[in-house]
N, C-alpha and C positions, 0 to 999 in steps of 0.2 A: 178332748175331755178336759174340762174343767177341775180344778181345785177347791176345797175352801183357802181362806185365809184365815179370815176371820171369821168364828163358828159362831160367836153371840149374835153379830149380825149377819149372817149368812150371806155374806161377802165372796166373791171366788176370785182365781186369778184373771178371769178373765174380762170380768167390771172393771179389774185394775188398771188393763190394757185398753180397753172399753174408755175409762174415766183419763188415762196417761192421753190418747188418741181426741179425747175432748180438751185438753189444755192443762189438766192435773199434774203440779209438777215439785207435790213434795206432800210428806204425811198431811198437814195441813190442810191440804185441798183433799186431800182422800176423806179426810175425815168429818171435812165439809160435805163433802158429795154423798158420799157414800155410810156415812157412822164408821168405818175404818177405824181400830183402836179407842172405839168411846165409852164400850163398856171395862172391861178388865185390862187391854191393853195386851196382852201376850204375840199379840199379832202384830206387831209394828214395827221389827226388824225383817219378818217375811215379806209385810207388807211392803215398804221400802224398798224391799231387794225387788219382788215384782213389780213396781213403776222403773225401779233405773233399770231393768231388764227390757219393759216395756217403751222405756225412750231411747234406749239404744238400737232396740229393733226398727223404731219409729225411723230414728237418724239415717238406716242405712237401705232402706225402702226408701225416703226421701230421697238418699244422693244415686241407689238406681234410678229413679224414675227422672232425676236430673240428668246423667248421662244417657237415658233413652234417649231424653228428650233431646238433646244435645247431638246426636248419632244419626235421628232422624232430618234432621236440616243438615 
């Protein structure tokens, strides 16, 4: 189930993680990608918190799939 974040542009969490998984890797680029905080801005410590939530999950999917990979040879 999905979230909004931000409701002006009907943003959710999970474009976040979506946008984090494409290279996005600070409000900046959310807000490039996506309009993230362009209209009122209320959304941009949620937003925030959902991309570092989203690169830390990213981080530790990478270092499993490193140690598969690694286990498998």
């Amino acid at each position: 189930m999905s979230v909004y974040v931000c409701v002006c542009m009907a943003i959710t969490d999970r474009q976040i993680c979506e946008a984090a998984q494409g290279g996005a890797r600070n409000l900046k680029d959310l807000r490039r990608d996506l309009g993230v905080a362009r209209e009122c801005g209320h959304c941009a410590a949620y937003a925030r918190q959902c991309l570092e939530e989203a690169k830390q999950d990213q981080k530790k999917r990478d270092k499993t799939k490193r140690l598969v990979t690694v286990n498998l040879f």
